[in-house]
C-alpha positions as CSV (number, residue, x, y, z in Angstrom):
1,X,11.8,35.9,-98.6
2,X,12.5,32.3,-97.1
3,X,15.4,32.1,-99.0
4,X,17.1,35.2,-96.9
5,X,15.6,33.8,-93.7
6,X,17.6,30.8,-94.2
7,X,20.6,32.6,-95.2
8,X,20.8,34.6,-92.0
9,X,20.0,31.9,-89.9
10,X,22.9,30.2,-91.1
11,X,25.1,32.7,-91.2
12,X,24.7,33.4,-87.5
13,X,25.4,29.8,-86.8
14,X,28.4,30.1,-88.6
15,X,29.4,33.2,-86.8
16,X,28.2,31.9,-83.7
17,X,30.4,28.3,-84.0
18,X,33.2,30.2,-84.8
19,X,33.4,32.5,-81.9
20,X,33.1,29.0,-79.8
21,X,35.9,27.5,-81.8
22,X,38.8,30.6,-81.5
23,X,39.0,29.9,-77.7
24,X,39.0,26.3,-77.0
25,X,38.5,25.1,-73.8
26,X,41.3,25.5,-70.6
27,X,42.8,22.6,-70.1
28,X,44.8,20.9,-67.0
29,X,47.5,18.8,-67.2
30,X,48.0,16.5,-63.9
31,X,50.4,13.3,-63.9
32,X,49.4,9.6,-63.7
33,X,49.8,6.6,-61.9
34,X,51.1,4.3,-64.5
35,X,49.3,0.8,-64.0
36,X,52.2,-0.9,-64.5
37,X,53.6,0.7,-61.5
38,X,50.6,0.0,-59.4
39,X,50.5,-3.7,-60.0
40,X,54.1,-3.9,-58.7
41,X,53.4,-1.4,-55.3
42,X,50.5,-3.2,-54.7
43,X,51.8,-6.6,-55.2
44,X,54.6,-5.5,-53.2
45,X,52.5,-4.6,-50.3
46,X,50.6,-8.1,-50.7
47,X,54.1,-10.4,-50.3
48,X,55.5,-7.8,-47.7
49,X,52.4,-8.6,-45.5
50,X,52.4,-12.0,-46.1
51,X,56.2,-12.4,-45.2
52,X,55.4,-11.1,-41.6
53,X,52.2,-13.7,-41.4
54,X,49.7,-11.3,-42.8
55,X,46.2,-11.8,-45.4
56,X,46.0,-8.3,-47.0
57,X,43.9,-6.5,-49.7
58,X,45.7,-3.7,-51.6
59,X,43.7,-0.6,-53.1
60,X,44.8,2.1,-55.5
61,X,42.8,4.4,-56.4
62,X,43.7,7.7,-58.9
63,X,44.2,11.4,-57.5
64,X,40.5,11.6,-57.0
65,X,39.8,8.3,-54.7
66,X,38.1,6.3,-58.0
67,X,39.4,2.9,-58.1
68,X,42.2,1.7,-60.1
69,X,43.1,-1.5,-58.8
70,X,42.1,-3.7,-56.4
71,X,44.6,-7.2,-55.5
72,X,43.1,-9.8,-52.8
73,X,45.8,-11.4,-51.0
74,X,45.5,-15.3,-50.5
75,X,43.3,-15.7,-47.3
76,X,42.8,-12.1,-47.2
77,X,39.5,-11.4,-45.3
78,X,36.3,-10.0,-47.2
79,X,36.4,-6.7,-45.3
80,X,39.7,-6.0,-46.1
81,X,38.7,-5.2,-49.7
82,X,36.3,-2.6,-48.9
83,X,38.7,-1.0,-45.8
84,X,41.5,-1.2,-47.8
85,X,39.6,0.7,-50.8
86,X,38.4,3.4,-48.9
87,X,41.9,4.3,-47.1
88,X,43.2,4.7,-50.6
89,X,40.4,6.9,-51.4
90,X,40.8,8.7,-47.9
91,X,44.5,9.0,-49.1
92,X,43.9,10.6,-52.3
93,X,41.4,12.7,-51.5
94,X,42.6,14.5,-48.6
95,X,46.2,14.1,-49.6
96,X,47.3,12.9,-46.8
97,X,47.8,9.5,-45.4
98,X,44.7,7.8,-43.2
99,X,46.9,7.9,-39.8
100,X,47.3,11.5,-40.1
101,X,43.6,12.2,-40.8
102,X,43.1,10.0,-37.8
103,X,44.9,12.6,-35.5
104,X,43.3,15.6,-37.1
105,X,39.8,13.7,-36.2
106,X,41.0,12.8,-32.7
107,X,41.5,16.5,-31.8
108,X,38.2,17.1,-32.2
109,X,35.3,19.5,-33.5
110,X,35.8,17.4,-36.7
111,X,33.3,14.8,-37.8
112,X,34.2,12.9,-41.4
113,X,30.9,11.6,-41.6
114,X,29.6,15.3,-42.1
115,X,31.8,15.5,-45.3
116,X,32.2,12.4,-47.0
117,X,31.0,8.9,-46.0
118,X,33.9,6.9,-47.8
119,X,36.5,8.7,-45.2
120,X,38.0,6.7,-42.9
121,X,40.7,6.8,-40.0
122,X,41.8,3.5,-39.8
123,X,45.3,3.7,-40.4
124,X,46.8,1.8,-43.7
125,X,46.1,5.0,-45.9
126,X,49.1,7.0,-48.0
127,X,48.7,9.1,-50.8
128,X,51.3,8.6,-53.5
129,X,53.2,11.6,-54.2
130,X,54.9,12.6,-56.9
131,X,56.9,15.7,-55.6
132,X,54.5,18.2,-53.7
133,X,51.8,16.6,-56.0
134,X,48.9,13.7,-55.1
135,X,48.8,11.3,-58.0
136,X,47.5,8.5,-56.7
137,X,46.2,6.3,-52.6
138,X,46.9,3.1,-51.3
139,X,45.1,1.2,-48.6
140,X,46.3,-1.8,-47.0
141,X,43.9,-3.8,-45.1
142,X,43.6,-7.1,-43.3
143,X,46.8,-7.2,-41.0
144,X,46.5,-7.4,-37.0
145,X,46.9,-3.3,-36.9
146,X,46.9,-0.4,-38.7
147,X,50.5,0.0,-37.9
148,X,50.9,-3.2,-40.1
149,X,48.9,-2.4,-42.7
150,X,50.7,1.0,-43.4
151,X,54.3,-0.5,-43.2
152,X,53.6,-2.9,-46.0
153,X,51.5,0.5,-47.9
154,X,54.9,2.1,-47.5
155,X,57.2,-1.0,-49.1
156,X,54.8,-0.9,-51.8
157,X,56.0,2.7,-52.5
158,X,59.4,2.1,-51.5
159,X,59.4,-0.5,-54.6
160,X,58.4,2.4,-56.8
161,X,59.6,5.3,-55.5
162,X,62.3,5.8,-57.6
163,X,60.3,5.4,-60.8
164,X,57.5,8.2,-59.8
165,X,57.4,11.2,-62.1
């Protein structure tokens, strides 16, 4: 009699594994930023700033803000690292660079706080596109102005622009 217990119990888990293993899992496919390629925007962004007189800290972080590099300039300021990672992750997440989010915000009835702590509006933010699709943020902090800081963002993605697919 235990003998035939056991055989249906394990004849159910067989049954039972089987029905889990003839529809696997949905899966999603999403391109990459190859690290390669954010080395050379990000050290890119670091000499652009430093031509025009500027210290900077590069982030990149992937599509969904988490960090995937981090480059302190020479006589970059200690601030800069953390500003500079959280306009990447601004960047990715909301797919859109930091200057825009800082309009939406400045039109009011919209507080970032309420959503997400790590947002920020200080301008130096872009996502990294390729096509219509987010793969990627960069922040640039540590220059005398946001303004700054997003120009040298955007000659880091100039440098790789052409490579992005």
């Amino acid at each position: 009699m235990i003998r035939s217990y056991m055989l249906a119990a394990t004849t159910a888990v067989v049954v039972v594994s089987g029905a889990f293993a003839a529809d696997p899992l949905p899966t999603e496919t999403h391109k990459l930023l190859p690290a390669a390629l954010a080395v050379e925007a990000a050290q890119t962004a670091i000499a652009t700033c430093k031509g025009q007189g500027y210290n900077v800290s590069v982030s990149i972080t992937d599509r969904t803000g988490l960090p995937q590099l981090l480059i302190v300039g020479d006589g970059a300021g200690t601030l800069s690292r953390e500003v500079a990672r959280r306009k990447a992750y601004t960047s990715a997440q909301l797919r859109v660079s930091t200057a825009d989010f800082a309009k939406r915000v400045a039109g009011g009835g919209f507080n970032p706080a309420v959503f997400d702590t790590q947002l920020v509006t200080a301008i130096g933010g872009l996502p990294i596109k390729v096509g219509n699709e987010t793969i990627a943020g960069i922040g640039v902090s540590g220059a005398p102005g946001g303004d700054k800081d997003e120009a040298c963002a955007q000659a880091g993605l100039a440098k790789i622009g052409d490579r992005l697919q």
